[in-house]
Each structure stands twice: as C-alpha cells, then as structure tokens.
C-alpha positions as CSV (number, residue, x, y, z in Angstrom):
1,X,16.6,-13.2,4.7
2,X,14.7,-10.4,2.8
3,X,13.5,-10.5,-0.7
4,X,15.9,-8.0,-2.2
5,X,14.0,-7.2,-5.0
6,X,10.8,-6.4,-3.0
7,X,10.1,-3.7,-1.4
8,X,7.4,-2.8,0.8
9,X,5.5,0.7,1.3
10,X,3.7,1.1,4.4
11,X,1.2,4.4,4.2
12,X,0.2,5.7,6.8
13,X,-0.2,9.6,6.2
14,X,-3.8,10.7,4.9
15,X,-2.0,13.6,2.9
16,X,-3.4,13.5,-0.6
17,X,-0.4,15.1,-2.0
18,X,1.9,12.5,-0.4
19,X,-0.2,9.5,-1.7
20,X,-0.1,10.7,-5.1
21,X,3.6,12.2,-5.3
22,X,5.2,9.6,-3.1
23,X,3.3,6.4,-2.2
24,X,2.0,6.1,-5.8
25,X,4.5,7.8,-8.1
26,X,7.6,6.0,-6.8
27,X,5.5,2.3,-6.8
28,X,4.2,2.6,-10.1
29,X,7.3,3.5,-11.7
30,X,9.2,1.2,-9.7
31,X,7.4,-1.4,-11.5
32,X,7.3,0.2,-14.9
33,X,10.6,1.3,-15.0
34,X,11.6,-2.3,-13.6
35,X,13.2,-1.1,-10.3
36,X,12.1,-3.5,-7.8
37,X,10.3,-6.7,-9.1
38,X,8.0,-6.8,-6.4
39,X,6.1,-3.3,-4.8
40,X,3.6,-4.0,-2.3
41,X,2.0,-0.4,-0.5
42,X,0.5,-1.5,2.8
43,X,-2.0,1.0,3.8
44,X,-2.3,1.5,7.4
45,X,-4.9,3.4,9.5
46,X,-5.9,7.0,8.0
47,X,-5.1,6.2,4.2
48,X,-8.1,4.2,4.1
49,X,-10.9,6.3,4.7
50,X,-8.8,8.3,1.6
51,X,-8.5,5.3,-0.4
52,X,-12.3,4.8,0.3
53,X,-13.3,8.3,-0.2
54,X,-11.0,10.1,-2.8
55,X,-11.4,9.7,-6.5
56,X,-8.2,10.7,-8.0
57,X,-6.6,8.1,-5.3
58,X,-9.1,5.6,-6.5
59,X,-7.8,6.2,-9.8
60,X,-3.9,6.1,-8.2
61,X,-4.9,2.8,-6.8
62,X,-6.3,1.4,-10.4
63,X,-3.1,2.7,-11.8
64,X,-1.3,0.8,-9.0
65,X,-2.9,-2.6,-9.7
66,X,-2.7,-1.7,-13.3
67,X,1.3,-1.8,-13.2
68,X,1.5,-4.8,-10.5
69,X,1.8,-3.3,-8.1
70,X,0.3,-5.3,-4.9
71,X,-1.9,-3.2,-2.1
72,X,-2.8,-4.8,1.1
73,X,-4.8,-2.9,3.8
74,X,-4.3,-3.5,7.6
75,X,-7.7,-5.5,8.7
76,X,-8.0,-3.9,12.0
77,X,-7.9,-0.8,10.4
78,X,-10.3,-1.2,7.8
79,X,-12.6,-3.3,10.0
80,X,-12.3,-0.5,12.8
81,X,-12.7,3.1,9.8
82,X,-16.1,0.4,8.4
83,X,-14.0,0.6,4.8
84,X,-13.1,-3.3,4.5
85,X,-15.7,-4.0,1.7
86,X,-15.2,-0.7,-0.1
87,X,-11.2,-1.7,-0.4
88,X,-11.9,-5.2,-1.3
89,X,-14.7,-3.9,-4.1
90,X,-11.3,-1.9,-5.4
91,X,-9.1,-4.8,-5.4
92,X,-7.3,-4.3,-2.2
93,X,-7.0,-7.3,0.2
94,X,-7.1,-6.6,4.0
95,X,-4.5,-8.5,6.0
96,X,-3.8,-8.6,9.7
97,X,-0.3,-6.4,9.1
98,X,1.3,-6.2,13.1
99,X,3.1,-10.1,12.7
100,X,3.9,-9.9,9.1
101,X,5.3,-6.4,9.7
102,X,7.0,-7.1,12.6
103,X,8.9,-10.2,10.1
104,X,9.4,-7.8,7.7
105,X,11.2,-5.1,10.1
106,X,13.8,-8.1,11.9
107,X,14.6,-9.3,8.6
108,X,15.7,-6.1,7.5
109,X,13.3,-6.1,4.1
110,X,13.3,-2.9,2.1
111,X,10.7,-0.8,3.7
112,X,9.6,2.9,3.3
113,X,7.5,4.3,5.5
114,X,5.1,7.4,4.6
C-alpha cells in the first residue's frame, strides 16, 4: 500500500510557467501549509536542462528544498541532457525512476503528473 500522506510530482513539461505556478507552487505550500507530509517532484526528461539552465527555477528549486520538499531527477535523463553534476551541485539526487515509478503507479500512490 501507498504512503497516503506522500505524494509524488513527476515533471516532465519544460514550460517555465508550469514549473513555477504548478510543480513548485502546489509542493511548496503543500509542505508549508502541512498538506501532504511528504512531497517529492521527480523531474523527468526536458525539466532538467530548465532546472540546469534557468535562474528563477534555480531559485524555485532552493525554495523547494528550503520547505522539504524532496527533488529527485531521472538518471538516464540527466546522464543522457549532460546535467547530472549541475543537479547534484543544486541538491538534487539522480535516481534510476522507470522501476520505482512503475511501484509507485500499481500501488496506486498519489501522483500528479505535469
């Protein structure tokens, strides 16, 4: 069974915009405003050359860790867009995502996908 107090984000749009208004705005006050315990954003493919690139999501991400909120990058992705070392200077751990995301879809865990 699911962690029903976690919930996972799993970003995958390069949209500036969306990163900001969704992706960040909802985890960070998740956690500040103490509606899920646990909020872990998964960046997946595009959002990392953004993440690597883009100040004012640099500053997002800070925020992010800031408030406790977790981000985890897919390896392949990272390895594959030459950004694993720039997220991991940021704070962001890479993580072979396809079986832990696979897990997380069968068991039904709270997931929003952007």
């Amino acid at each position: 069974m699911s962690d029903p107090q976690h919930l996972h984000i799993l970003w995958t749009t390069a949209d500036p915009v969306t990163a900001e208004k969704m992706v960040f705005m909802y985890g960070i006050n998740s956690k500040h405003k103490g509606w899920w315990d646990q909020v872990t954003i998964i960046i997946w493919g595009a959002p990392a050359l953004l993440a690597a690139d883009n100040r004012a999501i640099q500053e997002k991400i800070r925020e992010a860790l800031d408030a406790g909120v977790v981000l985890s990058a897919c390896k392949a992705c990272t390895d594959q867009l030459g950004v694993t070392d720039t997220l991991a200077n940021m704070g962001i751990t890479a993580t072979y995502w396809g079986e832990p995301l696979t897990r997380l879809i069968k068991q039904r865990a709270y997931l929003i996908t952007v």
